[in-house]
Each structure stands twice: as structure tokens, then as C-alpha cells.
N, CA, C and O atoms as a CHARMM CRD file, in Angstrom:
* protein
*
  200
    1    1 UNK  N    -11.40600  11.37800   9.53800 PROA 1      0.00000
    2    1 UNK  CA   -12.35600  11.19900   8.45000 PROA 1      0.00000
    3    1 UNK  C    -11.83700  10.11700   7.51200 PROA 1      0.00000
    4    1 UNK  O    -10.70800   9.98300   7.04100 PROA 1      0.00000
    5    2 UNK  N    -12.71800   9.52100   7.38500 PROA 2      0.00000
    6    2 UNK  CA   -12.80100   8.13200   6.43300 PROA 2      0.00000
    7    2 UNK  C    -12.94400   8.55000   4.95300 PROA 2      0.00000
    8    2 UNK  O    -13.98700   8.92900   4.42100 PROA 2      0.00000
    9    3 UNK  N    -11.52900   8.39900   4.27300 PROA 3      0.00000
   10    3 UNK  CA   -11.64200   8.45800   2.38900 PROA 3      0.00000
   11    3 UNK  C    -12.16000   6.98200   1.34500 PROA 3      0.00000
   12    3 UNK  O    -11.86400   5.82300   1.63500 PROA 3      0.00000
   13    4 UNK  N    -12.62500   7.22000   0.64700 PROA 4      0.00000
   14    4 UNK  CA   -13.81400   6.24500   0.04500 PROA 4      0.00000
   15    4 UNK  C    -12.39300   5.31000  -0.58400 PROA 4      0.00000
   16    4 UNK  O    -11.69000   5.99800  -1.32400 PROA 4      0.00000
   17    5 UNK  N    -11.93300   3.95400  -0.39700 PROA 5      0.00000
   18    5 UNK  CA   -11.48700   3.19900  -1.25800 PROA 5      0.00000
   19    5 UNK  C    -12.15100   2.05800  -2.14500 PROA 5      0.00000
   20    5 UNK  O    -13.33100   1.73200  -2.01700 PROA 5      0.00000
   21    6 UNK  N    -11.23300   1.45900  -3.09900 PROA 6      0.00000
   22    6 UNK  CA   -11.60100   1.13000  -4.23200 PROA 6      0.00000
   23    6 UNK  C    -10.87200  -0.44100  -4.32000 PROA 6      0.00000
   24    6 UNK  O     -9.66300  -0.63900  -4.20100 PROA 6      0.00000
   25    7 UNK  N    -11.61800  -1.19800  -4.49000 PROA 7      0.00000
   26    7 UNK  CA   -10.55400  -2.73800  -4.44500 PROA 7      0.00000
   27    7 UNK  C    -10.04900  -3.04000  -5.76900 PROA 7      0.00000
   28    7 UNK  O    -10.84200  -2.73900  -6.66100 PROA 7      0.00000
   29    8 UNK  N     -9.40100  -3.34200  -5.99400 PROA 8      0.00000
   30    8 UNK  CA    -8.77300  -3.58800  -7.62600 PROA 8      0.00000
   31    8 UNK  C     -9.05800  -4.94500  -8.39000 PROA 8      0.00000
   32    8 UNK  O     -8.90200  -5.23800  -9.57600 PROA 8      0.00000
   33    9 UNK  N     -9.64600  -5.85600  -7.04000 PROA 9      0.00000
   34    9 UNK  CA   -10.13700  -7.16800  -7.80000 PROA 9      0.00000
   35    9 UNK  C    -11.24500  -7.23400  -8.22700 PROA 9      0.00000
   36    9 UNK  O    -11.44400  -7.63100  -9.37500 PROA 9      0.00000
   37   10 UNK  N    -12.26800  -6.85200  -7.38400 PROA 10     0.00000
   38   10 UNK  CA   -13.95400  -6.81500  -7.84900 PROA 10     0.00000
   39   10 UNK  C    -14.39700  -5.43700  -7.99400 PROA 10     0.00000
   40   10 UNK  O    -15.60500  -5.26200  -8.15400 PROA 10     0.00000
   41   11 UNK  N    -13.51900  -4.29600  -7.96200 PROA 11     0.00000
   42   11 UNK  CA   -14.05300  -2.91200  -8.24400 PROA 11     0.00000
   43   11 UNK  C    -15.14000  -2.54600  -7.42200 PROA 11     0.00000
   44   11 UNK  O    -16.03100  -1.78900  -7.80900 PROA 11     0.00000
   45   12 UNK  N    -15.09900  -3.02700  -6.36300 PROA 12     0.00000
   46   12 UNK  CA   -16.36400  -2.44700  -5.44800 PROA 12     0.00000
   47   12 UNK  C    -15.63100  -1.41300  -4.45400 PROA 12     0.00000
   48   12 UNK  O    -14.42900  -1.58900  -4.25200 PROA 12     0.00000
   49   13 UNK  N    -16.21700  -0.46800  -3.89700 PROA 13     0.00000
   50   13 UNK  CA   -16.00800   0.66100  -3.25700 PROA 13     0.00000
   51   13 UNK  C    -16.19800   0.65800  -2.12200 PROA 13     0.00000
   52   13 UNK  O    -17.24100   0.00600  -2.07400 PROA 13     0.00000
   53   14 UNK  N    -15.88200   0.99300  -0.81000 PROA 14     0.00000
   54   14 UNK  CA   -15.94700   1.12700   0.74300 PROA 14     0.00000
   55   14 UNK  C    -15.30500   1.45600   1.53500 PROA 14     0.00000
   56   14 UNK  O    -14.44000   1.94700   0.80900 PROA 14     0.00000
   57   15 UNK  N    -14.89100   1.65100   2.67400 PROA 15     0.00000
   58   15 UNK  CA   -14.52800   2.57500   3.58100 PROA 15     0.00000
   59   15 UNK  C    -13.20300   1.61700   4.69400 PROA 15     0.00000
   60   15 UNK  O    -12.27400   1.91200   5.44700 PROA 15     0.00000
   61   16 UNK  N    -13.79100   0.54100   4.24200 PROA 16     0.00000
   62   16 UNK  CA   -12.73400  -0.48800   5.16400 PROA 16     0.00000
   63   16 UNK  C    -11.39000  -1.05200   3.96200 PROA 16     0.00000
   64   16 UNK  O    -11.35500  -1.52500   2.82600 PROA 16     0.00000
   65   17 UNK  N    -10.52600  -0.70200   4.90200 PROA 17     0.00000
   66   17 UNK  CA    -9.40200  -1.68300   4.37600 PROA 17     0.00000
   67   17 UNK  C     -9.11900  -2.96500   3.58100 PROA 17     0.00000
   68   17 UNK  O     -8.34100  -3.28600   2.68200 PROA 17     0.00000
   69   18 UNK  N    -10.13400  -3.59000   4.33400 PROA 18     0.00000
   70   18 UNK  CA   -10.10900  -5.46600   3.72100 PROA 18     0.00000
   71   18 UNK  C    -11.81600  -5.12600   3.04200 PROA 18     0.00000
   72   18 UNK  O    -12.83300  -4.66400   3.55900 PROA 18     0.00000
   73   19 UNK  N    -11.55000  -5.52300   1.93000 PROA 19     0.00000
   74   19 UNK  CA   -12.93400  -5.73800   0.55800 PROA 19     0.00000
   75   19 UNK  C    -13.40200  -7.49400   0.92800 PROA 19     0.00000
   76   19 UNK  O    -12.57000  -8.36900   1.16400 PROA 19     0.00000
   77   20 UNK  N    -14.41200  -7.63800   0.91100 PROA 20     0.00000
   78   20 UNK  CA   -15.34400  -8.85000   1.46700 PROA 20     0.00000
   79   20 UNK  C    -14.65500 -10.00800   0.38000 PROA 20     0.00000
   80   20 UNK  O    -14.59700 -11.13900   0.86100 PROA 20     0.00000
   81   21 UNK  N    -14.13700  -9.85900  -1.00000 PROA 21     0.00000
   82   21 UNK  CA   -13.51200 -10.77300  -1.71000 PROA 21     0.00000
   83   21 UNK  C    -11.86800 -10.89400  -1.05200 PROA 21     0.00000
   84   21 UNK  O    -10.94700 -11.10800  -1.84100 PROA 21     0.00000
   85   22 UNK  N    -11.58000 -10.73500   0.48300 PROA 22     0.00000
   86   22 UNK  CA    -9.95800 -10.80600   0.99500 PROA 22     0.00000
   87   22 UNK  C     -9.04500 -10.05800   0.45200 PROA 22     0.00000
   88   22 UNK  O     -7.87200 -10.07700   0.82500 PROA 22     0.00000
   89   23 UNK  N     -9.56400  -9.19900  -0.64300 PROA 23     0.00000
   90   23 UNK  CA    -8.14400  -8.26800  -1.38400 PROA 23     0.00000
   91   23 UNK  C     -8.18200  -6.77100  -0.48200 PROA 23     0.00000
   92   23 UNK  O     -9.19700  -6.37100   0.08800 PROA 23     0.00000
   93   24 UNK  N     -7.48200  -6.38800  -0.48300 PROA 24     0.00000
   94   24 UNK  CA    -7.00900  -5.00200   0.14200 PROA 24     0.00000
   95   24 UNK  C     -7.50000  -3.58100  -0.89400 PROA 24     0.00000
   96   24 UNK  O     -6.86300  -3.47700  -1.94300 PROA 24     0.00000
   97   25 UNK  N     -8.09100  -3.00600  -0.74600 PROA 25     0.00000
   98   25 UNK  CA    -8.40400  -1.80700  -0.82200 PROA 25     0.00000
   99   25 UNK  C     -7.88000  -0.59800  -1.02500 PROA 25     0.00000
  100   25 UNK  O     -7.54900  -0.01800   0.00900 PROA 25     0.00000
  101   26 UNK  N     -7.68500   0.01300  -2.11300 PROA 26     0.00000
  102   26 UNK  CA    -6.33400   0.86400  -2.39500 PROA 26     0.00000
  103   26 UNK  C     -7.13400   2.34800  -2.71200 PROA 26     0.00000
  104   26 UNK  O     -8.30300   2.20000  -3.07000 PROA 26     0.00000
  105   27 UNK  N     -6.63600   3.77400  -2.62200 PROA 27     0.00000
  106   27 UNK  CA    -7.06000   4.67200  -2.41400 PROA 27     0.00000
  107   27 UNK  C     -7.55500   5.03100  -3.88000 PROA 27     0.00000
  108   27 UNK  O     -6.71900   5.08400  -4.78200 PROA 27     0.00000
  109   28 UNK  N     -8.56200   5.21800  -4.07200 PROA 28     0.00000
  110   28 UNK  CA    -9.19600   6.06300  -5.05800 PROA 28     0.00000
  111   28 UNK  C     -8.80300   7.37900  -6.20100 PROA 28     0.00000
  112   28 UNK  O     -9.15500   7.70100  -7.33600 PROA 28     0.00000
  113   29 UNK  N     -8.02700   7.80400  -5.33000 PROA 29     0.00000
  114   29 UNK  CA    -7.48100   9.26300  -5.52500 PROA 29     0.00000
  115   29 UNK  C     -6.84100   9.72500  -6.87900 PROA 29     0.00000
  116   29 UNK  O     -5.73900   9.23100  -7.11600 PROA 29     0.00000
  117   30 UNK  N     -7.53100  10.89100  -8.12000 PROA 30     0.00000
  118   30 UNK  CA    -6.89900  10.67500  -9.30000 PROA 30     0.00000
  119   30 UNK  C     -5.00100  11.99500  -9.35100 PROA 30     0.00000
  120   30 UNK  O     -4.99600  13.08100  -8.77100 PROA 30     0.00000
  121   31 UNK  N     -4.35800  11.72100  -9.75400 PROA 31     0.00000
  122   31 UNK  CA    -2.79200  12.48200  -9.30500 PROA 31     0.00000
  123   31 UNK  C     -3.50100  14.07500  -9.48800 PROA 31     0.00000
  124   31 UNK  O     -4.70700  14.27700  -9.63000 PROA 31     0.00000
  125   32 UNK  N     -2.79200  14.77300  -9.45900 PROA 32     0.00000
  126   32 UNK  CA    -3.38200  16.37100  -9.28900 PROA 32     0.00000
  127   32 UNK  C     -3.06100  16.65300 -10.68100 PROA 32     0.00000
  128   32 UNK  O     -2.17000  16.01600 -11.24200 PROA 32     0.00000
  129   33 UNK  N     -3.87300  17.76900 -11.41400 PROA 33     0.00000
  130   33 UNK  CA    -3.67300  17.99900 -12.70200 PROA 33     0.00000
  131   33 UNK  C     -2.20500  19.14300 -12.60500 PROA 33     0.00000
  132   33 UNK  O     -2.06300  19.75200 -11.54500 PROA 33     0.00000
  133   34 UNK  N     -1.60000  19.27800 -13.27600 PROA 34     0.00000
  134   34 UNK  CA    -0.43300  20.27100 -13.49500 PROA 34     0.00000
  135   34 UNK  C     -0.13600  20.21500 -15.05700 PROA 34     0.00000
  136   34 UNK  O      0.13200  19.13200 -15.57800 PROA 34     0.00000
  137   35 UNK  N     -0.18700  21.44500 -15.83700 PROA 35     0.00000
  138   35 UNK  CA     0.20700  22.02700 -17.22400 PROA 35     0.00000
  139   35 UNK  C      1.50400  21.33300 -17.48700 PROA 35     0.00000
  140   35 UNK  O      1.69600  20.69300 -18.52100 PROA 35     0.00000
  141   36 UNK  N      2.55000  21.49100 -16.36900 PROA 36     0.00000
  142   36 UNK  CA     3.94000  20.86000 -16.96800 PROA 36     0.00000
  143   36 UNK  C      3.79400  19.40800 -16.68800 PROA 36     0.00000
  144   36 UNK  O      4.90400  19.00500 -16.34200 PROA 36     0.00000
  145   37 UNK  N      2.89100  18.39900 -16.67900 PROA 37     0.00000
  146   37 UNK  CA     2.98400  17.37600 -16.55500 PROA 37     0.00000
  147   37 UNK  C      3.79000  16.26000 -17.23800 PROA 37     0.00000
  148   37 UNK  O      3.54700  15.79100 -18.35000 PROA 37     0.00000
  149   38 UNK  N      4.72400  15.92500 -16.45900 PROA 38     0.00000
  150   38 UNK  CA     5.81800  15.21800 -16.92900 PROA 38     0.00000
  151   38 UNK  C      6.00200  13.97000 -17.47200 PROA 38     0.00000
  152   38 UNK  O      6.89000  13.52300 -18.19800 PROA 38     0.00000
  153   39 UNK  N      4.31900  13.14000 -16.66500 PROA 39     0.00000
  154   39 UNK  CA     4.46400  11.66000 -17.11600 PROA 39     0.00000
  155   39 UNK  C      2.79800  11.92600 -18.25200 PROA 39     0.00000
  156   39 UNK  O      2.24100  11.00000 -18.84000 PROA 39     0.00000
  157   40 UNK  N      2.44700  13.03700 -18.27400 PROA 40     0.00000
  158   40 UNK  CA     1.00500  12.68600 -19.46200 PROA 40     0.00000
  159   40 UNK  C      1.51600  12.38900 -21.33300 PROA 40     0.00000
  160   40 UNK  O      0.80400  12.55600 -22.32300 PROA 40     0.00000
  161   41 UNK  N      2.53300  12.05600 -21.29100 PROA 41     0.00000
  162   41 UNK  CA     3.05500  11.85300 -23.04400 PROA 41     0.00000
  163   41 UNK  C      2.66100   9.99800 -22.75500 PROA 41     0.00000
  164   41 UNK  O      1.97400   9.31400 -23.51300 PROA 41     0.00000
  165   42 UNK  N      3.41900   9.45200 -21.27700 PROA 42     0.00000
  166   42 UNK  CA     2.85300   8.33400 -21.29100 PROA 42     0.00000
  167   42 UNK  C      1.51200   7.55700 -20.95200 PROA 42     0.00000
  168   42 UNK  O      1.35600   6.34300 -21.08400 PROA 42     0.00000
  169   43 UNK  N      0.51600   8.52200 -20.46500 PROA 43     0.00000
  170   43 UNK  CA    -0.56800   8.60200 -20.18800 PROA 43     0.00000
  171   43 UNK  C     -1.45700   8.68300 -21.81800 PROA 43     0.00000
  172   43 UNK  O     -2.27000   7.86100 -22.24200 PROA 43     0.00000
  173   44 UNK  N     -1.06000   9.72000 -22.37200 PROA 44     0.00000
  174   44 UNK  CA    -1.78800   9.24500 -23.56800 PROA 44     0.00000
  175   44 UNK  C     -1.78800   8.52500 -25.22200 PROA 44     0.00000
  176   44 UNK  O     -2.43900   8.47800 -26.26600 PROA 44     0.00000
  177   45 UNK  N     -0.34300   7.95400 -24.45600 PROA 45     0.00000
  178   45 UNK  CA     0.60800   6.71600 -25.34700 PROA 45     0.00000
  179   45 UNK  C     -0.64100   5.56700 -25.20600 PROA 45     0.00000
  180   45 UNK  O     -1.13800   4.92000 -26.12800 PROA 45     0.00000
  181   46 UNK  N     -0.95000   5.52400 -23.93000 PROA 46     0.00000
  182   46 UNK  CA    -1.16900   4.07100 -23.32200 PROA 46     0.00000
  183   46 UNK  C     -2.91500   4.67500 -23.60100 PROA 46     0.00000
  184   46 UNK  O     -3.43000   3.68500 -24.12100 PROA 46     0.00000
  185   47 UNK  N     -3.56800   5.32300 -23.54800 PROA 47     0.00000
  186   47 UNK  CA    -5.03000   5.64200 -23.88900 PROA 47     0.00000
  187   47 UNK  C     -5.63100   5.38800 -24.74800 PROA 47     0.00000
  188   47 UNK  O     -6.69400   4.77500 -24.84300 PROA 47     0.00000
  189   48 UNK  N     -4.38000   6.27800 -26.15200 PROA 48     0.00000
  190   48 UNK  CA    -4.84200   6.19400 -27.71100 PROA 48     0.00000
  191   48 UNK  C     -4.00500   5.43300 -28.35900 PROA 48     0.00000
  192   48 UNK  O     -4.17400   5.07700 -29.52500 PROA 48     0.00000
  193   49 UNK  N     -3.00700   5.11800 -27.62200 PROA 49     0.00000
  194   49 UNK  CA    -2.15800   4.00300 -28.61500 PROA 49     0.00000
  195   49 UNK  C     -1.12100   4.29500 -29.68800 PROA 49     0.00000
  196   49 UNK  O     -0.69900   3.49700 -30.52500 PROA 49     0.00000
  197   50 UNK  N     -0.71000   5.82600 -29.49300 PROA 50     0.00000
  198   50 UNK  CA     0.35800   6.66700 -30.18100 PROA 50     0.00000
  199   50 UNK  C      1.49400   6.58100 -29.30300 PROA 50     0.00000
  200   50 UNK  O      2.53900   7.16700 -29.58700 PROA 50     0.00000
């Protein structure tokens, strides 16, 4: 089964590896949520700017 990727240059979405602008296609996928999350202090450093 084919997972939906995401190109990082033109933000368009599809199923193949190579994105029609020659850039490569990188997985979509957001990290798994967890309560003890270790890196979210820098996650919402970089959001709100604290």
C-alpha cells in the first residue's frame, strides 16, 4: 500500500517518489503525540516565539 507524500518545494501531494517539479517527495507523516514529550518546549519556542 501506497502512503500519500508531500514535496517540500511546490507543496503538492502524490503517491510517486519524484514530484513533476524534479524534487523528491518526503513522507507526510505528523511524529506520534506522547504527554512526556521531550522535544515540544522546542516546538512551541519556534510557533509562538517564547
Amino acid at each position: 500500500m501506497n502512503r500519500i507524500l508531500r514535496c517540500p518545494e511546490c507543496g503538492s501531494y502524490g503517491l510517486k517518489k519524484e514530484c513533476s517539479c524534479k524534487s523528491e517527495r518526503i513522507s507526510n507523516k505528523p511524529p506520534k503525540y506522547s504527554p512526556e514529550d521531550k522535544y515540544g518546549s522546542y516546538r512551541r519556542t519556534v510557533k509562538y516565539g517564547k
